[in-house]
Backbone as XML, in Angstrom:
<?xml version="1.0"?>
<chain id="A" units="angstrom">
  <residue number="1" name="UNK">
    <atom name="N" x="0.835" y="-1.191" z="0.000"/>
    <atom name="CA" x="0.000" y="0.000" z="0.000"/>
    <atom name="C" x="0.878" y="1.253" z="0.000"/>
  </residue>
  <residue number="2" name="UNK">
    <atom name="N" x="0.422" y="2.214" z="-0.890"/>
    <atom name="CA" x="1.296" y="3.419" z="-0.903"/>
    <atom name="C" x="0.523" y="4.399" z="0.350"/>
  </residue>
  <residue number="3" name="UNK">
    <atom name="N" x="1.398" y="4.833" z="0.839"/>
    <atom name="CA" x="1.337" y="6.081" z="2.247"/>
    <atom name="C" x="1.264" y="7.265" z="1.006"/>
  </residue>
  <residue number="4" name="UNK">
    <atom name="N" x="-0.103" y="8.597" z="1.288"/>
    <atom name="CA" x="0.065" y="9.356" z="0.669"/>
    <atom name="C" x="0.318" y="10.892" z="1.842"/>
  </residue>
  <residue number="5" name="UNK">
    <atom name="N" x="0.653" y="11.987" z="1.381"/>
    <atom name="CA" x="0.280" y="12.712" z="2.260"/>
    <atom name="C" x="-0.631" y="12.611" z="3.385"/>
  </residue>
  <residue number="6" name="UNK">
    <atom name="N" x="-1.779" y="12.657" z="2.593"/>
    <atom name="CA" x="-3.748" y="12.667" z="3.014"/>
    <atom name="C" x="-3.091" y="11.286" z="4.305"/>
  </residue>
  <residue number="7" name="UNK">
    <atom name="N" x="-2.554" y="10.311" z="3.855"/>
    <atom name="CA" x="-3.072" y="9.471" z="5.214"/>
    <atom name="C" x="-2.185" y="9.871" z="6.385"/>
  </residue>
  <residue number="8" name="UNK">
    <atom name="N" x="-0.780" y="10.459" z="5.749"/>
    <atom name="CA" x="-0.027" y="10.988" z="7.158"/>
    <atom name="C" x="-0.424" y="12.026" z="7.623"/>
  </residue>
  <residue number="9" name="UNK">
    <atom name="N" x="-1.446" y="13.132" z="7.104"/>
    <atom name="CA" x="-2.029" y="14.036" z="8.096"/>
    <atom name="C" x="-3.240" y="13.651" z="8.628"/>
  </residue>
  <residue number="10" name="UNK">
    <atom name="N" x="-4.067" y="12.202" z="8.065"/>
    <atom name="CA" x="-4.597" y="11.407" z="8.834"/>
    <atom name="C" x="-4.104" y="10.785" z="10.432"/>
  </residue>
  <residue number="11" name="UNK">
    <atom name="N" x="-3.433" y="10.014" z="10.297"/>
    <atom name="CA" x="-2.916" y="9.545" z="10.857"/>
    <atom name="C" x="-2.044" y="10.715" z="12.450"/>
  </residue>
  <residue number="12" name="UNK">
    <atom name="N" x="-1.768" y="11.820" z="12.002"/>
    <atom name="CA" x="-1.336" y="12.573" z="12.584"/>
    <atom name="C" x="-2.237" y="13.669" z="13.221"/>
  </residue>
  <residue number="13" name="UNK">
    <atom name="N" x="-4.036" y="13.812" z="12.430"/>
    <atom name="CA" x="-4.849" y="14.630" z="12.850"/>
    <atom name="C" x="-4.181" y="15.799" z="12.623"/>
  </residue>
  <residue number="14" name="UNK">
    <atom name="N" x="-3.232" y="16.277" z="11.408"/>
    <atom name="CA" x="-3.625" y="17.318" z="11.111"/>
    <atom name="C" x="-3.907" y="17.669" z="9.753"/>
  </residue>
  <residue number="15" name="UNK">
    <atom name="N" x="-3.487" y="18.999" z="8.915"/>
    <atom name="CA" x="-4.287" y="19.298" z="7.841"/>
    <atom name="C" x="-3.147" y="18.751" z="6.628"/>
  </residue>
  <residue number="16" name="UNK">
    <atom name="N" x="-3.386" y="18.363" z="5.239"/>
    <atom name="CA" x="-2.793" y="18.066" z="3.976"/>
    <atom name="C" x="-1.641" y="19.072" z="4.298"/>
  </residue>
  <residue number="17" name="UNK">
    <atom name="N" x="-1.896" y="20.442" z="4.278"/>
    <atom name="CA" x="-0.894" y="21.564" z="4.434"/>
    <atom name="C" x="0.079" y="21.145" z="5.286"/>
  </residue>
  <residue number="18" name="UNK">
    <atom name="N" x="-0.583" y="21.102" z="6.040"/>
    <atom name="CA" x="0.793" y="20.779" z="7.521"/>
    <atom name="C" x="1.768" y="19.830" z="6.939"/>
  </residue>
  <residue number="19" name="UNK">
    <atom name="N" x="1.228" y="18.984" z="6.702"/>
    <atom name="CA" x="2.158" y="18.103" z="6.478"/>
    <atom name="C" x="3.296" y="18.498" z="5.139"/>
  </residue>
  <residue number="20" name="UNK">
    <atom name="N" x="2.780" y="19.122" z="4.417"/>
    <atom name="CA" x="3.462" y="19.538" z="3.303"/>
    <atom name="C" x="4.429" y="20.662" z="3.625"/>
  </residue>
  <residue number="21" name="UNK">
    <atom name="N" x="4.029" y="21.048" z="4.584"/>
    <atom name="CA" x="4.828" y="21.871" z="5.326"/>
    <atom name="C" x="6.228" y="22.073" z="5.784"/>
  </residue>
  <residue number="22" name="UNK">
    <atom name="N" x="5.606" y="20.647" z="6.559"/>
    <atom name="CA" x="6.794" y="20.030" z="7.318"/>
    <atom name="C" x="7.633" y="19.306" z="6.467"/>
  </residue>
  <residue number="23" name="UNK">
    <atom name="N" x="7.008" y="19.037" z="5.395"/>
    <atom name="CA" x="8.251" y="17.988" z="4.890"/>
    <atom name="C" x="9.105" y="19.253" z="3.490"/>
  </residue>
  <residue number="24" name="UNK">
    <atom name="N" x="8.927" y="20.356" z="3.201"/>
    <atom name="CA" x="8.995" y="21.260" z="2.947"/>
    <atom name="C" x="10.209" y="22.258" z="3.751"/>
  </residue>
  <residue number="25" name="UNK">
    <atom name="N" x="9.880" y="21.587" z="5.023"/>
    <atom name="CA" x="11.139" y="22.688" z="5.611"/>
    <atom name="C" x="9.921" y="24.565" z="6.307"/>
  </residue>
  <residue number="26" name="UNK">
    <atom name="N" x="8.533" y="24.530" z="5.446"/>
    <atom name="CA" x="7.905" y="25.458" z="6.277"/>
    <atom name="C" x="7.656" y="25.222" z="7.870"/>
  </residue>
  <residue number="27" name="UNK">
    <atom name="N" x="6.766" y="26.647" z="8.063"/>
    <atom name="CA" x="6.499" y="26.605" z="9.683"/>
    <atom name="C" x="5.042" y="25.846" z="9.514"/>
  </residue>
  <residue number="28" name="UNK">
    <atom name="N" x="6.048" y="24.995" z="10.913"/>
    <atom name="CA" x="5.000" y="24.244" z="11.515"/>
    <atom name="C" x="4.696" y="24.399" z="12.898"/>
  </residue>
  <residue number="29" name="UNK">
    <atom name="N" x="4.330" y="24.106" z="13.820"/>
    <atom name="CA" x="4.183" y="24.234" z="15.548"/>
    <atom name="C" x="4.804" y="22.960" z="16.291"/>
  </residue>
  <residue number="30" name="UNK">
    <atom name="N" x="5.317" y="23.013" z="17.055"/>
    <atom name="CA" x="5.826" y="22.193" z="17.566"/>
    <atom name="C" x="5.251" y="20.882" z="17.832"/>
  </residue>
  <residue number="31" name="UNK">
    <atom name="N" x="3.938" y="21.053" z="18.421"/>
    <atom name="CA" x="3.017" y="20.169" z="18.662"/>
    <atom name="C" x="2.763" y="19.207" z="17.457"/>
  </residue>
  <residue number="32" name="UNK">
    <atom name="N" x="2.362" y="19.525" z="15.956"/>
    <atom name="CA" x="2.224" y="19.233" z="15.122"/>
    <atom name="C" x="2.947" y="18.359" z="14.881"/>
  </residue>
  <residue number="33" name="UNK">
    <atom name="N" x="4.364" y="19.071" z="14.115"/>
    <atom name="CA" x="5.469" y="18.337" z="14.013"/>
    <atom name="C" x="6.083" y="17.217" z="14.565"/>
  </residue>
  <residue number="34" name="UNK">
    <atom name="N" x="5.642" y="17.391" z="15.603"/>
    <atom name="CA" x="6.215" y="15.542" z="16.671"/>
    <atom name="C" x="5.190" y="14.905" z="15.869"/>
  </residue>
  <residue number="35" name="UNK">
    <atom name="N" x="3.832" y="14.697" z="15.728"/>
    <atom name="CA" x="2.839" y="14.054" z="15.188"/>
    <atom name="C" x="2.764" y="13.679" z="14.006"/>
  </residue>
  <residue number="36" name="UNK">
    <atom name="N" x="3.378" y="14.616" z="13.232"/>
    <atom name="CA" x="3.822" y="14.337" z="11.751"/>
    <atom name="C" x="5.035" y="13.445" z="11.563"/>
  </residue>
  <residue number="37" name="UNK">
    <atom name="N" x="6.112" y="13.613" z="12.289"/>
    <atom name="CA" x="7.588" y="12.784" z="12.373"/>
    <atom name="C" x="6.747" y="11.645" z="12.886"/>
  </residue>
  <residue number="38" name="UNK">
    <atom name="N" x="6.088" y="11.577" z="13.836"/>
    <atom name="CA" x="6.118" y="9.834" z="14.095"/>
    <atom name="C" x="5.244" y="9.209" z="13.268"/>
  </residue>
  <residue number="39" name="UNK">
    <atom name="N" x="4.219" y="10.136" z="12.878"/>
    <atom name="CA" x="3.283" y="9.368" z="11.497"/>
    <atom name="C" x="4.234" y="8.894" z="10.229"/>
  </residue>
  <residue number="40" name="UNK">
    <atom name="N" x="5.216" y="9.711" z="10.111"/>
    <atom name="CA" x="6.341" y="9.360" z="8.717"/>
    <atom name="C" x="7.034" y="8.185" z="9.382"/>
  </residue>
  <residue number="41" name="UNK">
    <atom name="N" x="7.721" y="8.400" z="10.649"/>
    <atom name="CA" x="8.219" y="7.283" z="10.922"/>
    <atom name="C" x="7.676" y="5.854" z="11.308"/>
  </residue>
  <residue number="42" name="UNK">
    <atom name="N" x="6.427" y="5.801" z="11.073"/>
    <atom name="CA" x="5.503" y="4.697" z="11.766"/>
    <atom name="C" x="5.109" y="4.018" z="10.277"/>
  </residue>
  <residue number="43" name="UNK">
    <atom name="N" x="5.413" y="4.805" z="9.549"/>
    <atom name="CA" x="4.781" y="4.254" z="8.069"/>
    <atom name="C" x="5.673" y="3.940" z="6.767"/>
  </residue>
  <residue number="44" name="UNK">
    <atom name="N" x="6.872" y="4.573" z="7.372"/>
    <atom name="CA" x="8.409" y="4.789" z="6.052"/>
    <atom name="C" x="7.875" y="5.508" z="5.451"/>
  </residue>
  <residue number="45" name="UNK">
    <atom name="N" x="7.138" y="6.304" z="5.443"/>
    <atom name="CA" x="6.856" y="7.385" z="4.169"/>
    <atom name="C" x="8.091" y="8.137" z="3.926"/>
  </residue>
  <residue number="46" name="UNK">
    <atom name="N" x="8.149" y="7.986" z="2.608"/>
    <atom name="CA" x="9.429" y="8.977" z="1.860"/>
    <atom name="C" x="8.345" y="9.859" z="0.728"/>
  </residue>
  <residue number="47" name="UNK">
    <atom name="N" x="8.735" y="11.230" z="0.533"/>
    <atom name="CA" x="7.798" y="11.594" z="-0.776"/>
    <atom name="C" x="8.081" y="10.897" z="-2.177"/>
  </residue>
  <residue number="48" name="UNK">
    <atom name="N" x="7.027" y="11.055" z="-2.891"/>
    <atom name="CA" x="7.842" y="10.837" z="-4.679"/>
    <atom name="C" x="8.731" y="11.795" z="-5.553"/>
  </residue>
  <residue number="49" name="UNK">
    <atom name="N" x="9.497" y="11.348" z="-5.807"/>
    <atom name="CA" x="10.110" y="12.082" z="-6.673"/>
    <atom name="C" x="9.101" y="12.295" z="-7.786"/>
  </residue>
  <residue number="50" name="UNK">
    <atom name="N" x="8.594" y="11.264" z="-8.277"/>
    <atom name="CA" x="7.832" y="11.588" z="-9.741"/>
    <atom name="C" x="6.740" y="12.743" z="-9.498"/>
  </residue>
  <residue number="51" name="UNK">
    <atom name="N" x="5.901" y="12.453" z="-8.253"/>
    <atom name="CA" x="5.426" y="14.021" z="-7.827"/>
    <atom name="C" x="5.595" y="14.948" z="-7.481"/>
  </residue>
  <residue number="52" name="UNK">
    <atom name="N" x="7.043" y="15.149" z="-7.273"/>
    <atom name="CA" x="7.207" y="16.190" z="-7.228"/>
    <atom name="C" x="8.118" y="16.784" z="-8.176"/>
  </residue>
  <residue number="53" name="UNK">
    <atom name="N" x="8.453" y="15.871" z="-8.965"/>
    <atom name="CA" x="9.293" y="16.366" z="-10.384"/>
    <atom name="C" x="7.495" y="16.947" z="-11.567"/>
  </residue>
  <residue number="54" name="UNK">
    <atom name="N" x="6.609" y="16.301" z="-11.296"/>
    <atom name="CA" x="5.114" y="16.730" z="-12.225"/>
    <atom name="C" x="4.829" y="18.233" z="-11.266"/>
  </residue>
  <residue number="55" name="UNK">
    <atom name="N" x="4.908" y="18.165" z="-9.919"/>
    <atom name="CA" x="4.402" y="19.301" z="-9.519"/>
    <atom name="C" x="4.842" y="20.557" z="-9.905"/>
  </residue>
  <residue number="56" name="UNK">
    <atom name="N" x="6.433" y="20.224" z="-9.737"/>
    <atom name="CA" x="7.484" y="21.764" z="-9.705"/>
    <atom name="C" x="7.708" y="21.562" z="-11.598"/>
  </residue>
  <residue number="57" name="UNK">
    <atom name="N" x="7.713" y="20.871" z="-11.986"/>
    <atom name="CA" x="8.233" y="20.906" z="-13.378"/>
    <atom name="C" x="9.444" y="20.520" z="-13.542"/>
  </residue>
  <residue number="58" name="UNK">
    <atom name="N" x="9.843" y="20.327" z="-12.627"/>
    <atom name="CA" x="11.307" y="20.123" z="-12.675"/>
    <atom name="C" x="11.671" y="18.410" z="-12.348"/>
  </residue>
  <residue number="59" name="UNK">
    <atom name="N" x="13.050" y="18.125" z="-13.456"/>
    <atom name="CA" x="12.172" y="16.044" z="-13.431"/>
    <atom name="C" x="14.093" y="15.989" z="-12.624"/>
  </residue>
  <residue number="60" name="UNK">
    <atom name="N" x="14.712" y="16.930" z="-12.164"/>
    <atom name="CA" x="16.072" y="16.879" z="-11.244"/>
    <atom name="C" x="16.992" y="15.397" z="-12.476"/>
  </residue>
  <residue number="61" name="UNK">
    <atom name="N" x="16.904" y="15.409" z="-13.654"/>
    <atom name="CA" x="17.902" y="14.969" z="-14.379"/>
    <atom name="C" x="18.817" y="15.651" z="-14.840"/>
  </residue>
  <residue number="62" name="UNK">
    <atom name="N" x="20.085" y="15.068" z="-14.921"/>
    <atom name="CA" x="21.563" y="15.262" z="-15.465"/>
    <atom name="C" x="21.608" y="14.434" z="-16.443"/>
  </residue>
  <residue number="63" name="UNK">
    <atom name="N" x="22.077" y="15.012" z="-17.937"/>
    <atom name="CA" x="22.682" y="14.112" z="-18.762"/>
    <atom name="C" x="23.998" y="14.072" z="-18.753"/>
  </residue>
  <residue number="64" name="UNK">
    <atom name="N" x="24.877" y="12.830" z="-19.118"/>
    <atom name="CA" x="26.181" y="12.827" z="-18.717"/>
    <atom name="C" x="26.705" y="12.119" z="-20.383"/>
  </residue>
  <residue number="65" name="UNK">
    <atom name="N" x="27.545" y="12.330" z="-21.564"/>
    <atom name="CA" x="27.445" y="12.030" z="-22.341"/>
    <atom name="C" x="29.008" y="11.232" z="-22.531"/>
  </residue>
  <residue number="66" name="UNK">
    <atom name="N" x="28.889" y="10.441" z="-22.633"/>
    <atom name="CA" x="30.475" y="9.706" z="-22.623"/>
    <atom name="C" x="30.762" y="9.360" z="-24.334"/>
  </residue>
  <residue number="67" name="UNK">
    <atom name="N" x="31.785" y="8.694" z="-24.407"/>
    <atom name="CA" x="32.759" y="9.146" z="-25.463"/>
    <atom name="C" x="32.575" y="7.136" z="-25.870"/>
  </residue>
  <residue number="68" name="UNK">
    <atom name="N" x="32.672" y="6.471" z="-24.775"/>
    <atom name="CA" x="32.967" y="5.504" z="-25.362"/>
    <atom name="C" x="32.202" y="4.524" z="-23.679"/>
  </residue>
  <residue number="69" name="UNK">
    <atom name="N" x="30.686" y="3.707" z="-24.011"/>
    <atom name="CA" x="29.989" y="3.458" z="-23.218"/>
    <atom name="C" x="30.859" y="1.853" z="-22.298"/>
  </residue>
  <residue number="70" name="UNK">
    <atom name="N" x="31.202" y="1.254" z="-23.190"/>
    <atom name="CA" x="31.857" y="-0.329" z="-22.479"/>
    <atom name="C" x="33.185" y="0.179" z="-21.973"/>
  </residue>
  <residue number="71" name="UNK">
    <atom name="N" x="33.859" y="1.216" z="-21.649"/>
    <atom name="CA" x="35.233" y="1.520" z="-20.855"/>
    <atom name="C" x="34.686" y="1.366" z="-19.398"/>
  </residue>
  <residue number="72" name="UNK">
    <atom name="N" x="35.847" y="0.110" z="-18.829"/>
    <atom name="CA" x="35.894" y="0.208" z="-17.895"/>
    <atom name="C" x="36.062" y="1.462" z="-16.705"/>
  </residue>
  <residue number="73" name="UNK">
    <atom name="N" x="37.118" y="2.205" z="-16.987"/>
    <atom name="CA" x="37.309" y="3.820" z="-16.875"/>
    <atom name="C" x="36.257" y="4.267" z="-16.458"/>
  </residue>
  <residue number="74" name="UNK">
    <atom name="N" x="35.735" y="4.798" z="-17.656"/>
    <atom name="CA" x="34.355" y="5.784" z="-18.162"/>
    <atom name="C" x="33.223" y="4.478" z="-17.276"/>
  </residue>
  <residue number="75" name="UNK">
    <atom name="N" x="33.280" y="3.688" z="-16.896"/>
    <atom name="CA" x="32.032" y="3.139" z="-16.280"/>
    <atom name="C" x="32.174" y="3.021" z="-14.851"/>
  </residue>
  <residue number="76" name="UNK">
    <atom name="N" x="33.555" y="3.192" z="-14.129"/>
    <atom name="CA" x="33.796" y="3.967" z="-12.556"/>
    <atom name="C" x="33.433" y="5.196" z="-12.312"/>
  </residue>
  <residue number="77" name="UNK">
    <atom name="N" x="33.479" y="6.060" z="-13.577"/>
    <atom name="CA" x="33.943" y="7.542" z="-13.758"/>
    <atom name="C" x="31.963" y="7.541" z="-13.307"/>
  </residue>
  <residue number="78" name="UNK">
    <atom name="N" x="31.405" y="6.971" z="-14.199"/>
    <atom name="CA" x="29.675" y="7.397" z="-14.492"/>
    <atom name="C" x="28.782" y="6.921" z="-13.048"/>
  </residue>
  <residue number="79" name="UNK">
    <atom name="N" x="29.690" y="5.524" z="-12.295"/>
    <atom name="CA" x="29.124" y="5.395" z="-11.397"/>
    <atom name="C" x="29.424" y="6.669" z="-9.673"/>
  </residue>
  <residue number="80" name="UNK">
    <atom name="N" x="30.424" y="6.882" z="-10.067"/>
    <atom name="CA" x="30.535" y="7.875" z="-9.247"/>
    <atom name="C" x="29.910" y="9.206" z="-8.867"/>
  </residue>
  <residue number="81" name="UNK">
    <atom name="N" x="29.544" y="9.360" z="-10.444"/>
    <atom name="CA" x="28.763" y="10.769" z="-11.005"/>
    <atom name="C" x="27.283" y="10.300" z="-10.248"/>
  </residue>
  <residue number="82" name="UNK">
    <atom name="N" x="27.148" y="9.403" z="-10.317"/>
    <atom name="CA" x="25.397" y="8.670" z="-10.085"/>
    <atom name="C" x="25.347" y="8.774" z="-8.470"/>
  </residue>
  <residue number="83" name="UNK">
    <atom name="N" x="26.365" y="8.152" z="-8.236"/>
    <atom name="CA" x="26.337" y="8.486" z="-6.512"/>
    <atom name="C" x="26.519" y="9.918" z="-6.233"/>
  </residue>
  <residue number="84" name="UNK">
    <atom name="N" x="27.043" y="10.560" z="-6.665"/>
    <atom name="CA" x="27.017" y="11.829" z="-6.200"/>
    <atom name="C" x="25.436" y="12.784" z="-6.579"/>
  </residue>
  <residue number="85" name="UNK">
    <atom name="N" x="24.978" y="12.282" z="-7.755"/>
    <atom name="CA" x="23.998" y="13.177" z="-8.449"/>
    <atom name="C" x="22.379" y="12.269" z="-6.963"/>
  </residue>
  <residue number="86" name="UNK">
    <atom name="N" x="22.391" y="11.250" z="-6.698"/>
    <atom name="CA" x="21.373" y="10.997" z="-6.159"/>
    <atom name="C" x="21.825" y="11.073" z="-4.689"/>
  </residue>
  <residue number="87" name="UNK">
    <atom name="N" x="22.648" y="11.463" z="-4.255"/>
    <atom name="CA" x="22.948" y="11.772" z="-2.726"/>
    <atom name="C" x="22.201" y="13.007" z="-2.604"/>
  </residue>
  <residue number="88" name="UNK">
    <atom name="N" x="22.180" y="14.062" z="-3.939"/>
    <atom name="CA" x="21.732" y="15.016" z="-3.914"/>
    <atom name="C" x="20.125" y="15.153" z="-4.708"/>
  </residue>
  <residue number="89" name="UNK">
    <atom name="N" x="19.335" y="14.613" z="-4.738"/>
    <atom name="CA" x="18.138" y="14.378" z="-5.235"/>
    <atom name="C" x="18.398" y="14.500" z="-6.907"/>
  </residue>
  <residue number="90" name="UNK">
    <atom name="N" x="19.282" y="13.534" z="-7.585"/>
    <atom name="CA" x="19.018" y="13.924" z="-8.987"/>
    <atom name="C" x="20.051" y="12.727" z="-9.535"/>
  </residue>
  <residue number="91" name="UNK">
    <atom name="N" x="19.207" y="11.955" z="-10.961"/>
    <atom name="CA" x="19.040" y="10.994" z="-11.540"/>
    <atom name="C" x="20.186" y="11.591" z="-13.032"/>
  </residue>
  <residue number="92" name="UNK">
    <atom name="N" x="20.945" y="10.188" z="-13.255"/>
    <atom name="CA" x="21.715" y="10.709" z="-14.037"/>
    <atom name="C" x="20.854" y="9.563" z="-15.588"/>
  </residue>
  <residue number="93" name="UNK">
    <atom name="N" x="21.155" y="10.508" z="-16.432"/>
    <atom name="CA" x="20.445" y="10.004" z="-17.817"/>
    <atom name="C" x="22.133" y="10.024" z="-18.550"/>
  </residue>
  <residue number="94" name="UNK">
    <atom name="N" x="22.647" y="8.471" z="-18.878"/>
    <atom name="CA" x="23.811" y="8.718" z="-19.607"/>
    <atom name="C" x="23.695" y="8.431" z="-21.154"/>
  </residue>
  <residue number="95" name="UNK">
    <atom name="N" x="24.301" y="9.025" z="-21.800"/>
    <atom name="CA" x="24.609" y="9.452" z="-23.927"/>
    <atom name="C" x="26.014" y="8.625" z="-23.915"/>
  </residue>
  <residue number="96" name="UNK">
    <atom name="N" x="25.793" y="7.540" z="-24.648"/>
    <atom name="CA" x="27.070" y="6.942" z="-25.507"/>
    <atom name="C" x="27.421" y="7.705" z="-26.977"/>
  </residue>
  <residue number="97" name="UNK">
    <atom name="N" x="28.814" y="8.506" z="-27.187"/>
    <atom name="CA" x="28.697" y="9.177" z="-28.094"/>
    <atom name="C" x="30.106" y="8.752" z="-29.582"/>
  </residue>
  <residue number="98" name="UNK">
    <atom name="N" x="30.684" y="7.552" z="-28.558"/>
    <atom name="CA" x="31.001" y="6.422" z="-29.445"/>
    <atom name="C" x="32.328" y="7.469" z="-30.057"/>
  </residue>
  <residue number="99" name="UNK">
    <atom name="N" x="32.324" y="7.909" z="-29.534"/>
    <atom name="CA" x="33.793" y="9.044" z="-30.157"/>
    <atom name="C" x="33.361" y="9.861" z="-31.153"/>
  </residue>
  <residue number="100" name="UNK">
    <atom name="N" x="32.017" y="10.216" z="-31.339"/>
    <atom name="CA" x="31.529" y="10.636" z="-32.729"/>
    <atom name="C" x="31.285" y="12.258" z="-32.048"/>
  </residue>
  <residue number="101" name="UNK">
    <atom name="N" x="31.787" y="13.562" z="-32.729"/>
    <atom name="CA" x="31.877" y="14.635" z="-31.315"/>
    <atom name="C" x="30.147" y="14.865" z="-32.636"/>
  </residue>
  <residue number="102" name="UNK">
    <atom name="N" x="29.735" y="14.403" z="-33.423"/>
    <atom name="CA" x="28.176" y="14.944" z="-34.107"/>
    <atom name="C" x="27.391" y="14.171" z="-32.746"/>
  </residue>
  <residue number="103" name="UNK">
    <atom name="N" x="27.749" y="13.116" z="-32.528"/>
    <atom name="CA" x="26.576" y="12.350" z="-31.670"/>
    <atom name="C" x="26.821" y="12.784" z="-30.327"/>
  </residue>
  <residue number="104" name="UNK">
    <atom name="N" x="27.874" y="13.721" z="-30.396"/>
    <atom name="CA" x="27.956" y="14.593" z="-28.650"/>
    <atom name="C" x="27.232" y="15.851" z="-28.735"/>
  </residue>
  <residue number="105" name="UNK">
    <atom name="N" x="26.904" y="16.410" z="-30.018"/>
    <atom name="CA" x="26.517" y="17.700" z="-30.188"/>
    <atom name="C" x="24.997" y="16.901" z="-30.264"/>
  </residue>
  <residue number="106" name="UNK">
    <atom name="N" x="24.206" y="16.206" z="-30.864"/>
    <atom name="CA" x="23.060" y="15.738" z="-30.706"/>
    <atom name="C" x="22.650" y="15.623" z="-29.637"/>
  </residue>
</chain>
């Protein structure tokens, strides 16, 4: 079963807002906020990325375009980039460009 907002400000008795609030980084009341943290923590709720990449418009991808896709090299080099890009909320989309600098400009 997916946890949506609606059931963690269920669950917490307070409003859709609040909760969006809080997970937002806005003001919330103290009182609230304990109620909201243990409703997230009682349920694993994490938000979606996909909703909130449709909400803001923004889908937090990086393209990363390499030169030559089966290099061992270049395939430490891309996994590193990936760990770093999703530590920070953002998905790497990689371009094999096969040494061709037309299929790097594409």
């Amino acid at each position: 079963m997916v946890t949506t907002i609606r059931d963690i400000a269920k669950m917490a008795g307070v409003s859709n807002a609040a909760v969006s609030r809080y997970l937002n980084g806005g003001p919330v009341g103290e009182e609230k906020r304990e109620k909201i943290r243990e409703a997230i923590e009682a349920t694993g709720y994490h938000p979606s990325a996909k909703a909130r990449s449709l909400r803001s418009g923004k889908g937090n991808l990086v393209g990363v375009v390499v030169p030559k896709i089966n290099s061992e090299t270049i395939s430490r080099v891309t996994a590193g980039i990936d760990d770093v890009l999703r530590d920070h909320g953002y998905h790497m989309v990689l371009g094999n460009s096969e040494n061709d600098p037309s299929l790097e400009l594409d």
